[in-house]
N, CA, C and O atoms as CSV, one atom per row, in Angstrom:
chain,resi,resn,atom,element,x,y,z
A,1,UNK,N,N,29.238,8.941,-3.870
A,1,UNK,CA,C,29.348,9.669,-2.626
A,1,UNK,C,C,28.008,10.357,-2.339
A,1,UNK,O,O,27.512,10.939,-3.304
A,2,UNK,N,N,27.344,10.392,-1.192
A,2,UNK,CA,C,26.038,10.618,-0.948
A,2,UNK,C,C,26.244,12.311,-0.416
A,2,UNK,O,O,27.164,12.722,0.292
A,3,UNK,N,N,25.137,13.098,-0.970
A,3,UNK,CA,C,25.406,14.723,-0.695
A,3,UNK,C,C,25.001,14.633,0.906
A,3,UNK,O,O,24.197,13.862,1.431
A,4,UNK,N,N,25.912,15.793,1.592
A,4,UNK,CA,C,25.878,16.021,2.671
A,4,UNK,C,C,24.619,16.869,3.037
A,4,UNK,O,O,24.359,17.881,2.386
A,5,UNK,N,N,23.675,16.372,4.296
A,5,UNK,CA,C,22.765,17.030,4.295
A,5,UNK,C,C,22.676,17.733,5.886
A,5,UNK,O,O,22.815,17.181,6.978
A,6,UNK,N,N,22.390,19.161,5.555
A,6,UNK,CA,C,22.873,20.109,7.012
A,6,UNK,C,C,21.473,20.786,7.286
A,6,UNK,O,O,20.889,21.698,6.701
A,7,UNK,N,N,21.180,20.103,8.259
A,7,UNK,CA,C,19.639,20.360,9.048
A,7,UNK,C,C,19.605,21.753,9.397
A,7,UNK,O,O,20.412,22.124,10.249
A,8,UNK,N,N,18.877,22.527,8.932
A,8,UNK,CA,C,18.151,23.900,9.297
A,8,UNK,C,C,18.641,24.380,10.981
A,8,UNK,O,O,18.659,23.694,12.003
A,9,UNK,N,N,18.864,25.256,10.851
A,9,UNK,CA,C,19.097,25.816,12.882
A,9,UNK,C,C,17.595,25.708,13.875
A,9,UNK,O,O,17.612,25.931,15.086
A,10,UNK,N,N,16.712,25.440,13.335
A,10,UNK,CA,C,15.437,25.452,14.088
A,10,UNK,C,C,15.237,23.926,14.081
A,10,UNK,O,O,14.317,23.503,14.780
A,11,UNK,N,N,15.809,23.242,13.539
A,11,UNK,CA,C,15.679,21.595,13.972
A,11,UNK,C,C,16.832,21.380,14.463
A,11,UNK,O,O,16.819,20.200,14.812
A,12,UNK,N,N,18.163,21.985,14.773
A,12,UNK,CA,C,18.892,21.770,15.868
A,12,UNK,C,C,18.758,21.818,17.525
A,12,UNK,O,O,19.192,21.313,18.560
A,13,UNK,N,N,17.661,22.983,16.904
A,13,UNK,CA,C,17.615,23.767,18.515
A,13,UNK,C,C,16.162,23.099,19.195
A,13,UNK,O,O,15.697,23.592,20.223
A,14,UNK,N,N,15.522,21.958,18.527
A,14,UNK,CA,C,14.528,21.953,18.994
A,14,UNK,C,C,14.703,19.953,19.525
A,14,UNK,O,O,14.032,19.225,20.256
A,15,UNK,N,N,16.023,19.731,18.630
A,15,UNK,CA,C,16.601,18.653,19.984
A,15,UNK,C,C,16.226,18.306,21.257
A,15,UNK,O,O,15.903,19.173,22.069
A,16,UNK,N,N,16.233,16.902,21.578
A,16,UNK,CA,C,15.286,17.071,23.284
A,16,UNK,C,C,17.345,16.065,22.966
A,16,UNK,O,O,17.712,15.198,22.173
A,17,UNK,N,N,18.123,16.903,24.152
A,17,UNK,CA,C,19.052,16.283,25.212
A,17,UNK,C,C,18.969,15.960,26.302
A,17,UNK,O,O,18.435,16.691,27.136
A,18,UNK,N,N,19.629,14.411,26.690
A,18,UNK,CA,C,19.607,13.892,27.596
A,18,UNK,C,C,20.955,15.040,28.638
A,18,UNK,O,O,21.989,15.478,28.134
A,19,UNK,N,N,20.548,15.258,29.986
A,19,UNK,CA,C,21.393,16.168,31.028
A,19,UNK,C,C,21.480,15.608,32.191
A,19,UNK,O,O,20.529,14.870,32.452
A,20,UNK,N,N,22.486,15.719,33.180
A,20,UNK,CA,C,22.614,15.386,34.523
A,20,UNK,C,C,22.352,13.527,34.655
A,20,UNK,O,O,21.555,13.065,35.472
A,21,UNK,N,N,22.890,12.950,34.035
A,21,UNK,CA,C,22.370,10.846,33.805
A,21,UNK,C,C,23.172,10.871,35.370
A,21,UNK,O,O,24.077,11.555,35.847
A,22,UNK,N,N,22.318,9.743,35.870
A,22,UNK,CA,C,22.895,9.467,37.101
A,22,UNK,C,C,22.132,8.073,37.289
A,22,UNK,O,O,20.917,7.879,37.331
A,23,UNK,N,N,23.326,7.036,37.403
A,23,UNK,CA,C,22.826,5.569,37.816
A,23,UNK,C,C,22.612,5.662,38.805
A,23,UNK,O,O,22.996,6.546,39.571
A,24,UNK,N,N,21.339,3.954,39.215
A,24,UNK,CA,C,21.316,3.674,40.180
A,24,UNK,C,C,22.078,3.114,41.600
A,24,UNK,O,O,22.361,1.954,41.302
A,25,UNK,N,N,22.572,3.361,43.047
A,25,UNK,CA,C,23.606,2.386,43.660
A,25,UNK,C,C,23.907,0.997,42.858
A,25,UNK,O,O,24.988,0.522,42.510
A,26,UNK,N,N,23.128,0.712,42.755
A,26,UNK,CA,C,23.335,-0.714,42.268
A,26,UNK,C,C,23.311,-0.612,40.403
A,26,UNK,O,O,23.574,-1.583,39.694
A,27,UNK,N,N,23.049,0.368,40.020
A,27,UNK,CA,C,23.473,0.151,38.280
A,27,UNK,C,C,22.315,-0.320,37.584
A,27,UNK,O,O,22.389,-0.601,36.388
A,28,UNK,N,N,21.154,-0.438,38.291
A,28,UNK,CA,C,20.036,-1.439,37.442
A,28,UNK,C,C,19.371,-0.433,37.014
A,28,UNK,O,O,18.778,-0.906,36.044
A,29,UNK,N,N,19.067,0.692,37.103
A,29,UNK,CA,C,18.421,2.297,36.927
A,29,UNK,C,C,19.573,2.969,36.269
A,29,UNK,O,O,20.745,2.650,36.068
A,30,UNK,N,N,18.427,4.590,35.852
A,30,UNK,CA,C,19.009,5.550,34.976
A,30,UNK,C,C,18.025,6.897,35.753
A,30,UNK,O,O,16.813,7.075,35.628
A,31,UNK,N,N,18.573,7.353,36.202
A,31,UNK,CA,C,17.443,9.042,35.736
A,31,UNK,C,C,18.228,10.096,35.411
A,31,UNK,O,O,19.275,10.440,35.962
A,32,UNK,N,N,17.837,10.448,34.759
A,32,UNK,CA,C,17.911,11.623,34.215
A,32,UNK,C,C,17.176,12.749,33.988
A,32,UNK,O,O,15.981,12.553,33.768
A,33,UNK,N,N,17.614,14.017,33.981
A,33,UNK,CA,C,16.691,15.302,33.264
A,33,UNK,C,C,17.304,15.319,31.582
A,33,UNK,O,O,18.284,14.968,30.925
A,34,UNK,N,N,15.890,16.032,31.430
A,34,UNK,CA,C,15.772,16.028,29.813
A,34,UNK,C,C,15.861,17.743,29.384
A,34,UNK,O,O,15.234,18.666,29.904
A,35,UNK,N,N,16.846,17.798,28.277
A,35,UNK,CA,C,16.592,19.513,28.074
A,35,UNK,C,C,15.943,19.814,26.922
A,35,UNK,O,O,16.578,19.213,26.055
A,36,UNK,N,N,14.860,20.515,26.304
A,36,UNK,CA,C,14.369,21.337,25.388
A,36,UNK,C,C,13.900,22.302,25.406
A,36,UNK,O,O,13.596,23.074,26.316
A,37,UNK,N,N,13.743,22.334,23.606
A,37,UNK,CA,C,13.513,24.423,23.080
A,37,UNK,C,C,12.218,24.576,24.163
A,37,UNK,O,O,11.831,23.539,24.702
A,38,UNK,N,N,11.470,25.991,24.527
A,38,UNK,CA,C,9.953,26.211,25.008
A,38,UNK,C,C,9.946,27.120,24.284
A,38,UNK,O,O,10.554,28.145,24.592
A,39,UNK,N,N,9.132,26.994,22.893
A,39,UNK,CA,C,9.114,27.850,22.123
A,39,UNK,C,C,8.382,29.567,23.152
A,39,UNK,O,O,8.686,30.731,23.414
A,40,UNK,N,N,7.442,28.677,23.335
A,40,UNK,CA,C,6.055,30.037,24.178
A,40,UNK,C,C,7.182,30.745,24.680
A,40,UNK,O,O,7.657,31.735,24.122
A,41,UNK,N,N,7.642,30.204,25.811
A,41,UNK,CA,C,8.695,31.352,26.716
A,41,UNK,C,C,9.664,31.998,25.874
A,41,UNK,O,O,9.967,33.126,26.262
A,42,UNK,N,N,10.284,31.564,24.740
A,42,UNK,CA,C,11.785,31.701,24.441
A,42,UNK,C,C,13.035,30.979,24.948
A,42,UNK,O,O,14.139,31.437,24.651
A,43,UNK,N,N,12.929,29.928,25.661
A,43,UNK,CA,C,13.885,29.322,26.520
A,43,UNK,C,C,14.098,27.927,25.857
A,43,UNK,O,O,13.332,27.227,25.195
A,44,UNK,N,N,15.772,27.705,26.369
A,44,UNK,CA,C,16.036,26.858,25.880
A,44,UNK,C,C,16.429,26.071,27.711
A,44,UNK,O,O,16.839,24.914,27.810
């Protein structure tokens, strides 16, 4: 059985998530916004 390994809270939070996906009329496209940490500001 392989040990479970639980990533630090500062490599959770610094995740880039995909937000707001929206196809194209026709389905052949994707855009999306992207969310991540800004360390400088404090913002997530």
């Amino acid at each position: 059985m392989a040990d479970k390994h639980v990533p630090p809270l500062k490599d959770l939070l610094c995740l880039t998530i995909p937000d707001l996906v929206e196809p194209s009329p026709k389905g052949t496209n994707v855009a999306y916004i992207v969310t991540k940490t800004n360390w400088r500001v404090n913002r997530y």
